[in-house]
Every structure is written in C-alpha cells, then in structure tokens.
C-alpha positions in Angstrom: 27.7 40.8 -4.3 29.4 41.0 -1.1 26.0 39.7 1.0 27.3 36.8 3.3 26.2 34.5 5.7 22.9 32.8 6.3 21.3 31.5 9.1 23.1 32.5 12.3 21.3 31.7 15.8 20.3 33.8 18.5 19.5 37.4 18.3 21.2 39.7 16.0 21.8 43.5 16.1 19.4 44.5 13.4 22.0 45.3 10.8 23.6 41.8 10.7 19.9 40.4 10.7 18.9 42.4 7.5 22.2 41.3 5.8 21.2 37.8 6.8 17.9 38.2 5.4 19.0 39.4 1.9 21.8 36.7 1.6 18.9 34.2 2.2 16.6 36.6 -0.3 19.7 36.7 -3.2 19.2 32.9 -2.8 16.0 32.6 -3.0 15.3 34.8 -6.0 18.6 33.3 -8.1 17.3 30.2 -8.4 13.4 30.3 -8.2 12.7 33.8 -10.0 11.0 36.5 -8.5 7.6 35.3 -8.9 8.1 31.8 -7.8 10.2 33.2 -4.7 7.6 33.0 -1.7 8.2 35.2 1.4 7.7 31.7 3.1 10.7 30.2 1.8 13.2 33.3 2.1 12.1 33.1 5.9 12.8 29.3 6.0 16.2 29.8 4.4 17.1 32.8 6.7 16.4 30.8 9.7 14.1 33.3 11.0 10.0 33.9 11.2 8.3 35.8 8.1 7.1 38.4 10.4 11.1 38.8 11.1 11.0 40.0 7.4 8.6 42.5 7.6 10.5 44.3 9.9 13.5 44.6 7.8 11.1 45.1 4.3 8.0 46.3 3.6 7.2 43.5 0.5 8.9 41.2 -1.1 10.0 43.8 -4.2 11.2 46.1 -1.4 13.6 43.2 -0.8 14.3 42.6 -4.3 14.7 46.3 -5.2 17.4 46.3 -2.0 19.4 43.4 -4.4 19.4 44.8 -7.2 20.9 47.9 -6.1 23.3 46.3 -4.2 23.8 44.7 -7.5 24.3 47.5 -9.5 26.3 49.5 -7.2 28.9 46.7 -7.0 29.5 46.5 -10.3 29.3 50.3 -10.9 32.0 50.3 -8.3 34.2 47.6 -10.3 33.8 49.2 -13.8 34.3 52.8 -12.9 37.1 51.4 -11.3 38.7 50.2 -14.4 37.7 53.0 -16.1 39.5 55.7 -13.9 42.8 53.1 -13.3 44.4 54.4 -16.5 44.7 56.5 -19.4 45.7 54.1 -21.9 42.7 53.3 -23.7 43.3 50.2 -24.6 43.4 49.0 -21.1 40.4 51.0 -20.0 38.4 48.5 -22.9 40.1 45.6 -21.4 39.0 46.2 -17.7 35.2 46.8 -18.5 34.9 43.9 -20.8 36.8 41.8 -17.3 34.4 44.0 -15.7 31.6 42.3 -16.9 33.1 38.4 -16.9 34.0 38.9 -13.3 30.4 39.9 -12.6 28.8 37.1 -14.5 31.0 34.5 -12.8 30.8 35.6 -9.3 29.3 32.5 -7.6 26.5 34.5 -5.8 24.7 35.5 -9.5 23.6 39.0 -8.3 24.1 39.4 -12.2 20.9 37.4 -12.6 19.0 40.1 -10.9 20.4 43.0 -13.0 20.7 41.1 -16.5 18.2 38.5 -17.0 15.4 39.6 -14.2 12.0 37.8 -14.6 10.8 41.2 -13.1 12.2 43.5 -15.6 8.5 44.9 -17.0 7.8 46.5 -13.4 8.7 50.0 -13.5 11.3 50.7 -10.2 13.3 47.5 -12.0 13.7 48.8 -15.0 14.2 52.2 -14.1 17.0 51.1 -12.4 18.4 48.8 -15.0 18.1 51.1 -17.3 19.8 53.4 -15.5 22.7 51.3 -14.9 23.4 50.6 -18.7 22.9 54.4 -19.0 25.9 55.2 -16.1 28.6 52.5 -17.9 27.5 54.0 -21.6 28.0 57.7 -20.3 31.7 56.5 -19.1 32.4 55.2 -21.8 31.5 57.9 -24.3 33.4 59.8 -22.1 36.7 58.9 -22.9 35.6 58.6 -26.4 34.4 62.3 -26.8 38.0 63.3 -24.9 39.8 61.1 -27.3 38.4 61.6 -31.0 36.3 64.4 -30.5 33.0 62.9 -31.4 29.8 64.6 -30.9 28.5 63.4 -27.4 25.2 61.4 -29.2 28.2 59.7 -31.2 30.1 58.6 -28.7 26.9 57.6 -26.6 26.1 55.0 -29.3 29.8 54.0 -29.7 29.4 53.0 -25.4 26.2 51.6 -26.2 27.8 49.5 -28.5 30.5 48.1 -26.4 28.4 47.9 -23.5 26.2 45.7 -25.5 28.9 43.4 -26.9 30.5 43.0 -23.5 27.0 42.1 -21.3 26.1 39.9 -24.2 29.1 37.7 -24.4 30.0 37.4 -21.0 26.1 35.9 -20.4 26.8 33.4 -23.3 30.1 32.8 -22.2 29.0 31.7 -18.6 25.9 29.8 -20.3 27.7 27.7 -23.1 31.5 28.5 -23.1 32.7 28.5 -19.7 33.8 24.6 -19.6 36.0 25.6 -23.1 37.7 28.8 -22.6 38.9 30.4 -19.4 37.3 33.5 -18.1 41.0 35.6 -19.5 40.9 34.2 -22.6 37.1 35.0 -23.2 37.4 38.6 -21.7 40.6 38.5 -23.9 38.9 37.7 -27.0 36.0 40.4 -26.9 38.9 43.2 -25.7 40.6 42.4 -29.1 37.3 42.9 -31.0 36.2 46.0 -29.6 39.5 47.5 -29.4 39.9 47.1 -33.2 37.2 48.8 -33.3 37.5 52.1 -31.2 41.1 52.5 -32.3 39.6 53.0 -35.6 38.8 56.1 -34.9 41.4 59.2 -35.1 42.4 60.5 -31.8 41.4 64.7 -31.4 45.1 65.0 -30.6 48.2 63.9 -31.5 50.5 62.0 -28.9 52.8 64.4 -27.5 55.9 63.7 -28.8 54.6 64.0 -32.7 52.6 67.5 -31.4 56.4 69.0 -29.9 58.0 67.8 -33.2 55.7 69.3 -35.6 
C-alpha cells in the first residue's frame, strides 16, 4: 500500500496530515489487530494529538475502512493489470497468482487487513471483502467464458477456484515457506498447477491458423 511517511513536524496541509495519519493507523492495526489498536496509540505513533484524528476520521473503523480500501484498490489495480497485459492465457494465470505473492510480501502488510482481518464479522468489512474476491473471480471467469465457452456460473466457480488456491498459498507461503523458496519459484509453482488445470479445458475456438486451414 503506497501510504508513506510518519511523523513529520510542524503543520501540514491537511492532505499530507491524513496520509500521515493512516501510515501511522496501517501500523498500528498490522500488528495489534483492530480491537487491540487504541485511537491513543495511532495518535502517539502519528506524532500528533487524538483530537488531530478526529478531524481527519470520524471512528476508528472509519480509519480502518479508509485501509482496507486503499487495500483493495491497490491490488485490484495490480491484478487487473495482469489480467489486461496479454492475451496468452497462460501468462494472464501467471500474473494473478504473482499478483497475489507480491501483495502478501509487500513489507507494509495491507494484505493483513484484506485477508486475515480480526474485523471481518462487521458488516462494511466484509461487504467489502467480499466484494473484492467477487471483482478478481468475475475477471477471471471472464476470460474463461471467452475462451471455452462455459456457462458464466461455470466459469465463476472455475475463478473461484483459482482465486482460492492463489490467496491460500501465497498466505502459507509468507507464513512457513518464505525462508525455503523464493517468491518466483513459489508463484512459479502454483502457476504450473493451475495452469494444468484450465488448459484442460477445450478452447470455443480453434487457433487461427488450424480455423484458415480447415
């Protein structure tokens, strides 16, 4: 999540001062959770008063809601990105599983917030998580319906599938494997798997040199 910079002195414009705030907030909320997060120690790590807070946010879950979003559209961003790059399929499976080792690695763990929330039971959380794994899986099937010319509810459960796989592994990856295997060779790994999977399935149309010589 690109929120940098804690701490600055003196008076800033008010932008620079909420950015501030929520680099101090992802912080705060990484490694104490959501409920152990106390407005009282984002405003001690911010360098600024708690009433300096509540100008910029309403609660604390206004704050939080602001992260996860900024979350979620970053990594929307880099998937969709992927995604749209190409048209060789087995590339586009390569750059959302990276997709999702990139985010779990990045250093700030904005992925903490979107995958493994301690807040994930109140309603404008899940909502947006939910809508999130919805967005990549709707992508996905996509390209699948285009490709093989399954129903749309097929293909939605095929992108379920490999949306699954990919969040999944990358998290254990980054809990248990990271010291073992590189980040490539991981991403690497779960690319070979699901590509032998979705190349499995027939393609609606042949490639255009067999369809001129038929």
């Amino acid at each position: 999540m690109t929120i940098t910079g804690a701490r600055p002195s003196g008076r800033l414009p008010k932008t620079e001062r909420r950015t501030q705030v929520l680099s101090a907030a992802l912080e705060v909320f990484v490694n104490a959770g959501y409920h152990a997060a106390g407005m009282d120690d984002i405003a001690e790590r911010a360098g600024v008063s708690k009433p300096v807070l509540y100008q910029h946010f309403a609660s604390k879950l206004d704050m939080y809601l602001a992260l996860l979003d900024a979350g979620i559209a970053e990594f929307h961003a880099s998937y969709t990105a992927g995604l749209r790059s190409t048209s060789d399929n087995k590339a586009r499976v390569q750059r959302t599983v990276q997709a999702y080792f990139a985010f779990v690695e990045d250093p700030q763990g904005a992925y903490r917030l979107v995958f493994e929330s301690d807040l994930i039971n109140e309603p404008a959380v899940r909502e947006r998580v939910d809508r999130a794994d919805l967005a990549i899986t709707q992508e996905i099937a996509k390209v699948i319906t285009e490709d093989t010319g399954l129903s749309a509810q097929q293909a939605l459960l095929l992108g379920s599938g490999m949306v699954g796989m990919s969040q999944v592994a990358a998290r254990r990856w980054l809990r248990h494997a990271r010291t073992e295997i590189s980040r490539d060779e991981a991403a690497e790994l779960i690319t070979s798997l699901g590509w032998r999977g979705i190349s499995g399935f027939p393609l609606s149309h042949p490639p255009e040199d067999q369809a001129t010589s038929s």
